[in-house]
C-alpha positions as CSV (number, residue, x, y, z in Angstrom):
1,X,-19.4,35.3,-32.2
2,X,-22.3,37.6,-33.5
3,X,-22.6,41.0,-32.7
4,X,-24.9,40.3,-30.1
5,X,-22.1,38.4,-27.9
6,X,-18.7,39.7,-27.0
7,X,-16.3,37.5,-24.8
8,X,-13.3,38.7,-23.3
9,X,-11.0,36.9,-20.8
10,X,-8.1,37.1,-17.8
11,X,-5.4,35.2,-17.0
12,X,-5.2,35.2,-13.1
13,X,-1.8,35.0,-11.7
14,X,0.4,35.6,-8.6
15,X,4.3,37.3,-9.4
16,X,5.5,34.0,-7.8
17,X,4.6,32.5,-10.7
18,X,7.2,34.4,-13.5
19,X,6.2,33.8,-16.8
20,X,3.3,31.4,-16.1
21,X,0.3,33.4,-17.3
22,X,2.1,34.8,-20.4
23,X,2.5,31.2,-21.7
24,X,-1.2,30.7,-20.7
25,X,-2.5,33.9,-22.5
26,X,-0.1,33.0,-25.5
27,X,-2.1,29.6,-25.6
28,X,-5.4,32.4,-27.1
29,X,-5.5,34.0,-30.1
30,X,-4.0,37.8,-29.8
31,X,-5.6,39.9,-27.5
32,X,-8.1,37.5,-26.2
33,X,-6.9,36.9,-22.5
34,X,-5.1,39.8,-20.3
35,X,-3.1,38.9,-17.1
36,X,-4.4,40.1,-14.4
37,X,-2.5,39.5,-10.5
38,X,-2.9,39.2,-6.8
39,X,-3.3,42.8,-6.1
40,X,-2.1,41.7,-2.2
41,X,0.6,39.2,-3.3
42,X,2.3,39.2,-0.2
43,X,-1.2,38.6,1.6
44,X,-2.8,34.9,2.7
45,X,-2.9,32.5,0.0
46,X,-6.0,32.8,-2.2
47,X,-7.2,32.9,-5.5
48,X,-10.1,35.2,-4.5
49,X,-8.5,38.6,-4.5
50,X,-7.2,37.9,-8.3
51,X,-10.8,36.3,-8.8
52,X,-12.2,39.7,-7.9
53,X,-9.8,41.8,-9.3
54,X,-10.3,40.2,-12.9
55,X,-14.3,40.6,-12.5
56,X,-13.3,44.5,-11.8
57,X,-11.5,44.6,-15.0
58,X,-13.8,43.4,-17.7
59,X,-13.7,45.5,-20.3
60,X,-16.7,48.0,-21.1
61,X,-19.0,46.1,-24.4
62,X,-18.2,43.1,-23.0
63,X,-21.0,40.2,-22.7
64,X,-19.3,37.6,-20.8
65,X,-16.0,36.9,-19.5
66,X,-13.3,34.0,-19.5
67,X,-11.0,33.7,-16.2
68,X,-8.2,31.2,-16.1
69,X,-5.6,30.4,-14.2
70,X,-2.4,30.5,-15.3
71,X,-1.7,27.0,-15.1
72,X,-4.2,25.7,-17.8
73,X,-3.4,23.8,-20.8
74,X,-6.0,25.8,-23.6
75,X,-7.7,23.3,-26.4
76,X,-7.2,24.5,-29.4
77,X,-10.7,25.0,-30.0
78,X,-11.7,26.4,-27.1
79,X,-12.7,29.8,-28.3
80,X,-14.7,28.4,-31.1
81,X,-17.0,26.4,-28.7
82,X,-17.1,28.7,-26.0
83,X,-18.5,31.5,-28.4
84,X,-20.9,28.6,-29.7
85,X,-22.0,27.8,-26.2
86,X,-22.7,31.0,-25.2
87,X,-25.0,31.6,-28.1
88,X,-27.0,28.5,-26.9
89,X,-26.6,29.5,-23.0
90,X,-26.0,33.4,-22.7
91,X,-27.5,33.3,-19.6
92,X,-25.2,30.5,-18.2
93,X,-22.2,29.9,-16.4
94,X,-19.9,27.8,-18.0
95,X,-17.3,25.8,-16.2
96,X,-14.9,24.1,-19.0
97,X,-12.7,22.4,-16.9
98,X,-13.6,19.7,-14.2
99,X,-11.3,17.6,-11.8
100,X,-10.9,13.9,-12.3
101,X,-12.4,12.4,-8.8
102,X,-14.5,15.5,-8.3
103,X,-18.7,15.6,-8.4
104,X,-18.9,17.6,-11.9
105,X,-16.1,14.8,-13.1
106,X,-18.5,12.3,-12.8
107,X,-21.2,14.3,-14.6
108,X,-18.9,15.2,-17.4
109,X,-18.1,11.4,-17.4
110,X,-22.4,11.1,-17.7
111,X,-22.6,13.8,-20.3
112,X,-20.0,11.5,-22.7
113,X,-21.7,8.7,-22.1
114,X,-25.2,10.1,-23.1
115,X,-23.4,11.5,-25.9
116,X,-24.0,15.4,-25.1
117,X,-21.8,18.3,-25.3
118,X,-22.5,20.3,-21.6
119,X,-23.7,19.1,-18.8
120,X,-25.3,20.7,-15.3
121,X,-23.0,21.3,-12.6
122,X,-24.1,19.3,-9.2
123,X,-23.9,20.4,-5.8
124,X,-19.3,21.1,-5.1
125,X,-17.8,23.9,-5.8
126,X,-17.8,25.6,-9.2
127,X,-14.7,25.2,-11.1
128,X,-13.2,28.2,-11.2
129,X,-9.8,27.2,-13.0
130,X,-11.3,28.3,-16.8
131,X,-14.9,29.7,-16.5
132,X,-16.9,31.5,-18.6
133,X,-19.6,34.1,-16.6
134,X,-21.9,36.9,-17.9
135,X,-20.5,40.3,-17.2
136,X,-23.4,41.1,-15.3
137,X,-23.2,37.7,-13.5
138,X,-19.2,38.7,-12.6
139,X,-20.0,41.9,-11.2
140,X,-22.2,40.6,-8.9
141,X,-20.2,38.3,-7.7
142,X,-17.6,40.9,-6.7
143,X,-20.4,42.3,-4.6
144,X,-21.4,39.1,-2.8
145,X,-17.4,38.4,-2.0
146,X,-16.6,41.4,-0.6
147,X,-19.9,40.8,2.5
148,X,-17.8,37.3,3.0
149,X,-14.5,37.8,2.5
150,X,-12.2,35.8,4.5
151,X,-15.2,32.9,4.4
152,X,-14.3,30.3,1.7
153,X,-12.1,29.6,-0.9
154,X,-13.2,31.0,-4.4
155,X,-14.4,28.2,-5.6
156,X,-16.9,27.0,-2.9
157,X,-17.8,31.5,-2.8
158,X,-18.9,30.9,-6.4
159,X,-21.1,27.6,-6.2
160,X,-22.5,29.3,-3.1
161,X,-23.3,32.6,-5.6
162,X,-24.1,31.0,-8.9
163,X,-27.2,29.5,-6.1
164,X,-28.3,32.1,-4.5
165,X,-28.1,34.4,-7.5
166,X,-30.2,31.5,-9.5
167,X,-27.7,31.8,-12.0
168,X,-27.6,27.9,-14.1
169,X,-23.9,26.3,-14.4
170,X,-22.7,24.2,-17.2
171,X,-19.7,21.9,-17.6
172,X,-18.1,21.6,-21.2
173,X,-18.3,17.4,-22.2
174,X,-15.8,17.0,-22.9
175,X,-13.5,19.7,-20.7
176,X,-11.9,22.3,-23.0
177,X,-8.9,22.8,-20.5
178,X,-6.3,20.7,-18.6
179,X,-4.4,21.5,-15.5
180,X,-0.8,21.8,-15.9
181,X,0.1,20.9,-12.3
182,X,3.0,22.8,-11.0
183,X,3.3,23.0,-7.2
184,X,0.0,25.1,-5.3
185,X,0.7,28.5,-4.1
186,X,-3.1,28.0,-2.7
187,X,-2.6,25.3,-0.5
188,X,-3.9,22.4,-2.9
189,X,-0.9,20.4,-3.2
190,X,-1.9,18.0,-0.2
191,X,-4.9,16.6,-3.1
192,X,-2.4,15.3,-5.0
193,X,-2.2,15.4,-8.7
194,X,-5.6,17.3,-10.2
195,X,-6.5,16.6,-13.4
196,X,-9.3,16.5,-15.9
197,X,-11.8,14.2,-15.7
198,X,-12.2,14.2,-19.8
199,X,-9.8,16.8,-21.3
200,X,-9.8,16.2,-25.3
201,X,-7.6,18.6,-27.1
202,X,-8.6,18.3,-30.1
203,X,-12.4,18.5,-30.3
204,X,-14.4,20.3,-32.9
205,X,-17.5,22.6,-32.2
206,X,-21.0,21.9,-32.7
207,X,-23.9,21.0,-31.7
208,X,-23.7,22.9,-28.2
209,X,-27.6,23.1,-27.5
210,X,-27.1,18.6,-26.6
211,X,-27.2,19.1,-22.7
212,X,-28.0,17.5,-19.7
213,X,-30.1,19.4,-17.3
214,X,-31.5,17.1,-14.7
215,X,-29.2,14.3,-13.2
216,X,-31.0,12.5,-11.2
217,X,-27.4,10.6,-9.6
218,X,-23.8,10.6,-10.1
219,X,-21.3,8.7,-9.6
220,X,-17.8,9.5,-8.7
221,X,-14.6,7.9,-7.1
222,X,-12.8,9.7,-4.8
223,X,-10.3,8.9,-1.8
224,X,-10.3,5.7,-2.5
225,X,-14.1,5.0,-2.0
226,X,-17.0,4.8,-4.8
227,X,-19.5,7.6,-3.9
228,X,-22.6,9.4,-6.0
229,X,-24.5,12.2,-5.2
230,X,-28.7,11.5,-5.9
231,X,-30.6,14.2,-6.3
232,X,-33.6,14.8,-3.7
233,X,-37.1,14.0,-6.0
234,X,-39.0,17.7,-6.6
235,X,-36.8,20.0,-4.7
236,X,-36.1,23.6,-5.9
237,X,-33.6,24.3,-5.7
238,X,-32.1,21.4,-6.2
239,X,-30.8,19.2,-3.3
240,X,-28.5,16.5,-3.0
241,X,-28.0,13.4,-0.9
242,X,-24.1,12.2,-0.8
243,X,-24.1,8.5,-0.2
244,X,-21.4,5.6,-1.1
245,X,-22.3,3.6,-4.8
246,X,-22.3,0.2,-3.3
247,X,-25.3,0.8,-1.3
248,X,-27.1,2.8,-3.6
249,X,-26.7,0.3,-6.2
250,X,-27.7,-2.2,-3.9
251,X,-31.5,0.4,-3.5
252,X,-32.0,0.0,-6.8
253,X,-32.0,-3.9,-7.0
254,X,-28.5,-4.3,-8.1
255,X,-26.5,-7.6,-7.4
256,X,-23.3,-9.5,-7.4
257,X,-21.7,-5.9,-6.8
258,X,-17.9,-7.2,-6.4
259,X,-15.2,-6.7,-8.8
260,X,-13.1,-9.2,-10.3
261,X,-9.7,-9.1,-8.7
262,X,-6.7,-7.9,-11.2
263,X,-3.2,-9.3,-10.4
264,X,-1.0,-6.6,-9.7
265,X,-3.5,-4.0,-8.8
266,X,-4.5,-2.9,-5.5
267,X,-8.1,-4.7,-4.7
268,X,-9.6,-0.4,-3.3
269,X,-8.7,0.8,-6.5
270,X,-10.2,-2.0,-8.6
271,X,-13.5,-1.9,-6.6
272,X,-13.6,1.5,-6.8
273,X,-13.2,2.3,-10.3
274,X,-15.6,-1.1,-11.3
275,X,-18.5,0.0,-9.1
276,X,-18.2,3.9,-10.4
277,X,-18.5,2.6,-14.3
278,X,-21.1,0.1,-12.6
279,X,-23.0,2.8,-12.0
280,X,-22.3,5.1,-15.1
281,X,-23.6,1.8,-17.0
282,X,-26.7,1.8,-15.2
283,X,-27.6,5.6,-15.4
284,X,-26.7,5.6,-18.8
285,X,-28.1,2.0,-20.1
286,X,-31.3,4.0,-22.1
287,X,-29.3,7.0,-23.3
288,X,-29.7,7.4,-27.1
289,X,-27.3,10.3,-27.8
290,X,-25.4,10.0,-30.3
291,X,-21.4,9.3,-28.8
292,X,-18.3,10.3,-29.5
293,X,-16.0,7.1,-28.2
294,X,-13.1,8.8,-28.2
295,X,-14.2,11.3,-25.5
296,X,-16.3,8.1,-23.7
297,X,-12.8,6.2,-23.6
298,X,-11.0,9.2,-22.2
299,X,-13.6,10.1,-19.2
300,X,-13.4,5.7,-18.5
301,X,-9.6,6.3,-18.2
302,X,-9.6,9.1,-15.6
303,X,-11.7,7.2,-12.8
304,X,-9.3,4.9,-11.7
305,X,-6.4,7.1,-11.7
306,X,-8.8,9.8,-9.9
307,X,-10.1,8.0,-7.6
308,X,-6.4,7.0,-6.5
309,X,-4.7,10.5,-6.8
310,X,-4.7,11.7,-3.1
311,X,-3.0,8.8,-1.7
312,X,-0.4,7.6,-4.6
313,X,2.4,9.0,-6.2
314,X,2.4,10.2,-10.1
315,X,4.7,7.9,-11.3
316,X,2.5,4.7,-10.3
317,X,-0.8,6.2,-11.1
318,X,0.7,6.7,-14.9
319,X,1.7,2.7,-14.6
320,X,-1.2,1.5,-14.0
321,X,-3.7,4.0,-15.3
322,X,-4.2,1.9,-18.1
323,X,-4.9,-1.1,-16.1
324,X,-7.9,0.8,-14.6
325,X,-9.1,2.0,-17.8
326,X,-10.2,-1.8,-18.4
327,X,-11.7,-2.2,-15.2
328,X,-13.3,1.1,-15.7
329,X,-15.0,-0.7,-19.2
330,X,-15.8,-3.9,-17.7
331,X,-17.2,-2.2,-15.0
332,X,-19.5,0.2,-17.5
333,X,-20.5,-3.0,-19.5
334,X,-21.7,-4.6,-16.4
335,X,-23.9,-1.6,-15.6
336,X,-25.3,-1.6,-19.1
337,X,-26.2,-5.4,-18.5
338,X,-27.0,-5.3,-15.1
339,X,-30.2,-7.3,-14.0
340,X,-32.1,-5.1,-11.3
341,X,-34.1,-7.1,-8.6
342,X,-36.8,-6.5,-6.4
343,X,-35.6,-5.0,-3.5
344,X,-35.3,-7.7,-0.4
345,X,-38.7,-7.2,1.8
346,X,-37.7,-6.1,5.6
347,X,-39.3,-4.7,8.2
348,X,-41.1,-1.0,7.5
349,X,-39.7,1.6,9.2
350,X,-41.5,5.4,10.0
351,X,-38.9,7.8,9.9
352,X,-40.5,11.2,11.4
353,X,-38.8,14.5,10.6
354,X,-37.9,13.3,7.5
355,X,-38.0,16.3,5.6
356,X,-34.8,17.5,7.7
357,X,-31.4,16.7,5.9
358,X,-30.5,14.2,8.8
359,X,-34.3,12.6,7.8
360,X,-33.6,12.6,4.3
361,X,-30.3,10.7,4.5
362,X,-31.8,8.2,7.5
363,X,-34.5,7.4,5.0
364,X,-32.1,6.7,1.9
365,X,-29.9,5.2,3.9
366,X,-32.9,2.7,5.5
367,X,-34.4,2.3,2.1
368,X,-31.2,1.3,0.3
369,X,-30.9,-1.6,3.4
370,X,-34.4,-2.9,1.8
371,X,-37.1,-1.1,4.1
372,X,-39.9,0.0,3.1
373,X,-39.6,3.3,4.8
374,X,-42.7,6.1,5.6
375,X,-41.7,9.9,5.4
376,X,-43.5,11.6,7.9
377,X,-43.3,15.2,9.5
378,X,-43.5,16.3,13.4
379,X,-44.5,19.3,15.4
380,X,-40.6,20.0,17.1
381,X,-38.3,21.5,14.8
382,X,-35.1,19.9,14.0
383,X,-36.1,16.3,15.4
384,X,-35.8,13.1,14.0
385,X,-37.9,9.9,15.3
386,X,-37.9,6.8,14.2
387,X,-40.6,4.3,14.8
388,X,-41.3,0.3,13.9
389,X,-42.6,-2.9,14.7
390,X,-40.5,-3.1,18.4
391,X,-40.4,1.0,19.9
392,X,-39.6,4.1,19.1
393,X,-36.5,6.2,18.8
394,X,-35.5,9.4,19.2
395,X,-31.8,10.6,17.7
396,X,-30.1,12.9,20.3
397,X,-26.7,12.5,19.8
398,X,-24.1,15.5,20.1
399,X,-21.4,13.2,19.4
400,X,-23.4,12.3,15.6
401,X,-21.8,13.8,12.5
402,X,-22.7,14.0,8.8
403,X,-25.5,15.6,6.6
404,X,-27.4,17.4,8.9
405,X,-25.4,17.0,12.1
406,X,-25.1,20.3,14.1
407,X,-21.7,22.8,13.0
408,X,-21.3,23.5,16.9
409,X,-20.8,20.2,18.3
410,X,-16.9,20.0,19.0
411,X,-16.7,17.7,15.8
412,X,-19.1,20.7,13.7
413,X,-16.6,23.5,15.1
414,X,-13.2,21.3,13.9
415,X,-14.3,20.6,10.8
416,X,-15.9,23.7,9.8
417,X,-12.9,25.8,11.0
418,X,-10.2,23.4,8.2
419,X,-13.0,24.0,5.8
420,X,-12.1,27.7,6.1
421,X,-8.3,27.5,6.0
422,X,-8.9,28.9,9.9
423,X,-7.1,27.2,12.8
424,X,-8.8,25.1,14.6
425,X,-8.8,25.6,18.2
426,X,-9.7,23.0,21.3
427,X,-11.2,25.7,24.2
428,X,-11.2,25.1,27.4
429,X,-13.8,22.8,28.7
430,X,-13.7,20.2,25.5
431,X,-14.3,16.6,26.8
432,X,-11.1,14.6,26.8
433,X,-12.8,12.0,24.5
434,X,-15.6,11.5,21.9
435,X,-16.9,8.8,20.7
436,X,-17.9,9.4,16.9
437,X,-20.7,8.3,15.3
438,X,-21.7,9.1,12.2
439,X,-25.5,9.2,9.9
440,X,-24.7,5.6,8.3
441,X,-23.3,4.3,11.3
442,X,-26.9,5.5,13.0
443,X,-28.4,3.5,10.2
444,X,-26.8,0.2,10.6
445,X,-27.2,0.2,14.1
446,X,-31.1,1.1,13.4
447,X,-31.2,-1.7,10.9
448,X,-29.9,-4.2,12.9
449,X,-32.1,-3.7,15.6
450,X,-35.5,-3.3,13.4
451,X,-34.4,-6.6,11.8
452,X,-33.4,-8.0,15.4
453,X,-29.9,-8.7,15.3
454,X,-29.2,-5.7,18.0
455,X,-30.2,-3.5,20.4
456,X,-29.5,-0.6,18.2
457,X,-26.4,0.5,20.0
458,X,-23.6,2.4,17.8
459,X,-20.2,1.0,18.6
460,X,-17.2,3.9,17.9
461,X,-13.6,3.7,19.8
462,X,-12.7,6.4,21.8
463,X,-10.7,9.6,20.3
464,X,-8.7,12.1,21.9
465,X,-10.2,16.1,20.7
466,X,-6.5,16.5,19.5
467,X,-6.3,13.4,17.9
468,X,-9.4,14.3,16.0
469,X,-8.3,17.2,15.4
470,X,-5.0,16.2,13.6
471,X,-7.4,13.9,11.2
472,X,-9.3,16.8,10.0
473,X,-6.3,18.4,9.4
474,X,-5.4,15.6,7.4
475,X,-8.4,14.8,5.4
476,X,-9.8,17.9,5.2
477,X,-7.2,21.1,4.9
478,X,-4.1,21.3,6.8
479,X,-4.3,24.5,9.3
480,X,-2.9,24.6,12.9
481,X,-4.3,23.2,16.1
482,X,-4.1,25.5,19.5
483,X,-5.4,23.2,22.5
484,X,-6.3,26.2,24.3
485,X,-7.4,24.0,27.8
486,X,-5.5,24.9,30.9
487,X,-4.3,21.4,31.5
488,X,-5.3,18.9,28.6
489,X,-4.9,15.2,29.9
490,X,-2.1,12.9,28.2
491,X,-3.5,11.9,25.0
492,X,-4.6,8.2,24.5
493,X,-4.0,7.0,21.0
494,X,-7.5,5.8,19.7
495,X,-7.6,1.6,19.4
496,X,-9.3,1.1,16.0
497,X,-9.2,-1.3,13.6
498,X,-7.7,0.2,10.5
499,X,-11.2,-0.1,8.7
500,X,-12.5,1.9,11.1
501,X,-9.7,4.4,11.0
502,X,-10.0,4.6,7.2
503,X,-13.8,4.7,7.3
504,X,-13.6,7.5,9.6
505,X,-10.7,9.2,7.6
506,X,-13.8,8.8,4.7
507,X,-16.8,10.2,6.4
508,X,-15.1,13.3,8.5
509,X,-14.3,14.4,4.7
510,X,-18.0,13.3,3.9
511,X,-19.1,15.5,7.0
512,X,-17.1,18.5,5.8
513,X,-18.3,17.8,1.9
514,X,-21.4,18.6,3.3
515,X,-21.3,21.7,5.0
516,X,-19.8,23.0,2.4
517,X,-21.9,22.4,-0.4
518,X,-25.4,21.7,1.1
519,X,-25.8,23.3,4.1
520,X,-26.3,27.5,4.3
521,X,-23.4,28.1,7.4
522,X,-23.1,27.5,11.1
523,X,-25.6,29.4,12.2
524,X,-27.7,27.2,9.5
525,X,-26.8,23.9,10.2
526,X,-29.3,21.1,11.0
527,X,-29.2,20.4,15.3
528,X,-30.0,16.9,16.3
């Protein structure tokens, strides 16, 4: 690194941990990374007080910092690039690790594809395992935690920083650190295994200015259902819309969207992995970068296995890893070859209030069925309308959940409280049932009755509040329950199909994605 640039580094550890983080420091070169622990070790689990404390101890002279965790595998060559990188990006976070079924996994798996060498970060949590940040970009980040300390993990604390702050984040293509996986002292062991999306240990620097700045989608495979994240057209910052591949494939003309069945392999994790390279082939059918197909071969592998990894036990994702590595490349070929189609012609729909999040999911969600849909605005705040050929509709639903769906309904409070790590409580008053429905549900049933095959009803079973409650728990971060109501009525198991169970399992983890990572806080939150 010139003169210009000095990088030092932490290891951040917990004394649970033993030796841990001086096997991980011994993985630099002398000197380069210091350990650095929980100052409150027998406080609540979290990575944020060592996450602060490191930022506190960067040395004086220093540019920018490295923090790791102290269960990363190093490349070899990681110093060499990062100093490279930061050269081309001083002004950048850099993020050189990214999980195998998460958002940034996909774009890494984009970035080898295209044949570049970093790659944007998209709207989830910043990977904070082995990041690089500018001093000055560290300190401030100690001042932003300590105004919201108990509020999110330090992950989600940093994405929600790196935005307001304005500060760009870069992921290294491919990653220059693996997770070693020993057991979570942070309450991350119910995710399963969690592992690169493209870790290559041996790759060389060079050539770090070949980025990707402006996705406009990516694709991803996660709990066992092929999403993407597309990119709202001219917003600044940047917004995202979090749909599911298949009908977003389907928006852009795509056809004959089934994978072919593989003996010995479960049909969800075939479809899955086919329709996420599906869609990596299609975004990346024009690129002309120049790629490596060693580090291409390596982010195919990890889709399947991702996509699989909270529901199925190390041993068989290793056996049949491989199996969905060639779906992953028949899939990608597909994509490259794919024929689009002019969109099927159906009724037009007039979506007003469409520049709401709820608004701007109806209309992708509408236009993706094949309508031609008008955008329009109206005078009440926070109301969507929908108009065509047979009425007019207004959406008032407490009972709605998804992007843009209030965080104090009773579904908003559950799920934001697991978010948190907080437990969530039932108060006295909750309705014995609910009847769920969610923004795509709301989109079918308007579809169906534009196109007259419905009234546009939204059928959802019934659901006990603690039922519900112990699903969120489930899906999105185990914490307790306290039914807090004087005398709760007998609970009445919900009568579902088990699509619908597992759909719903899908989209309260799609609700909770989005506050998160798109919406600004409770207080915030989009009402309906």
């Amino acid at each position: 690194m010139t003169d210009r640039f000095v990088l030092s580094g932490s290891v951040l550890t917990h004394p649970s941990r033993g030796e841990a983080a001086i096997r991980t420091a011994a993985q630099a070169p002398p000197g380069a990374l210091t350990v650095v622990t929980d100052p409150e070790p027998t406080g609540p689990p979290t990575a944020v007080r060592t996450m602060v404390a490191a930022c506190e101890s960067i040395p004086a002279g220093s540019t920018h910092h490295l923090v790791v965790q102290d269960d990363m595998l190093l490349a070899p060559g990681l110093f060499d690039r990062a100093r490279a990188a930061i050269a081309a990006m001083p002004g950048a976070a850099l993020a050189l690790f990214s999980l195998w079924d998460s958002r940034n996994g996909g774009a890494v798996r984009l970035g080898a594809l295209a044949g570049v060498r970093w790659v944007r970060a998209v709207n989830e949590y910043t990977p904070c395992a082995a990041l690089i940040l500018p001093s000055a970009v560290a300190a401030g980040y100690v001042g932003y935690v300590r105004q919201r300390w108990d509020a999110w993990p330090e992950d989600i604390l940093m994405h929600q920083y790196l935005r307001a702050a304005g500060v760009p984040c870069f992921v290294s293509v491919p990653n220059l650190a693996e997770h070693d996986d020993p057991p979570s002292i942070a309450g991350n062991a119910f995710r399963g295994p969690r592992r690169s999306a493209c870790y290559r240990p041996h790759d060389r620097p060079g050539q770090e200015d070949r980025r990707l700045d402006a996705l406009p989608a990516v694709p991803f495979f996660k709990n066992g259902v092929a999403q993407c994240v597309v990119r709202v057209p001219h917003a600044d910052p940047p917004r995202w819309l979090h749909l599911e591949t298949e009908p977003y494939l389907s928006g852009l003309g795509a056809r004959q969207l089934t994978a072919p069945r593989v003996r010995g392999l479960d049909p969800v994790a075939v479809q899955g992995t086919w329709l996420t390279a599906y869609a990596l082939g299609v975004l990346t059918r024009d690129a002309n970068g120049e790629v490596d197909r060693g580090v291409a071969a390596e982010a195919l592998r990890t889709i399947g296995a991702g996509g699989i990894s909270n529901s199925t036990p190390p041993q068989v994702i290793r056996e049949v890893q491989d199996q969905l590595a060639g779906v992953a490349e028949r899939g990608l070929l597909a994509g490259h070859e794919a024929e689009l189609l002019p969109r099927r012609t159906k009724p037009e729909i007039t979506v007003e209030g469409a520049e709401s999040t709820l608004g701007e999911h109806l209309v992708q969600a509408l236009t993706d069925r094949g309508h031609p849909v008008t955008a329009s605005t109206v005078d009440e705040r926070d109301t969507v309308v929908v108009r065509h050929a047979g009425g007019r509709l207004r959406l008032d639903d407490r009972e709605l959940y998804g992007p843009g769906c209030p965080a104090d309904s009773v579904i908003g409070k559950l799920v934001w409280a697991s978010l948190r790590g907080k437990p969530m409580r039932i108060p006295d008053g909750a309705p014995a049932v609910l009847r769920p429905r969610h923004v795509w549900d709301l989109a079918e049933a308007v579809s169906s009755a534009v196109d007259g095959h419905g009234a546009g009803g939204i059928e959802s079973p019934e659901i006990s509040v603690p039922e519900l409650a112990e699903i969120i728990a489930q899906v999105v971060r185990p914490v307790p329950i306290h039914d807090e109501r004087a005398c709760p009525p007998p609970a009445t198991p919900v009568l579902a199909s088990p699509r619908w169970k597992a759909e719903f399992r899908y989209r309260l983890h799609h609700f909770a994605q989005w506050l998160a990572y798109e919406s600004e806080g409770a207080g915030a939150a989009t009402s309906t």
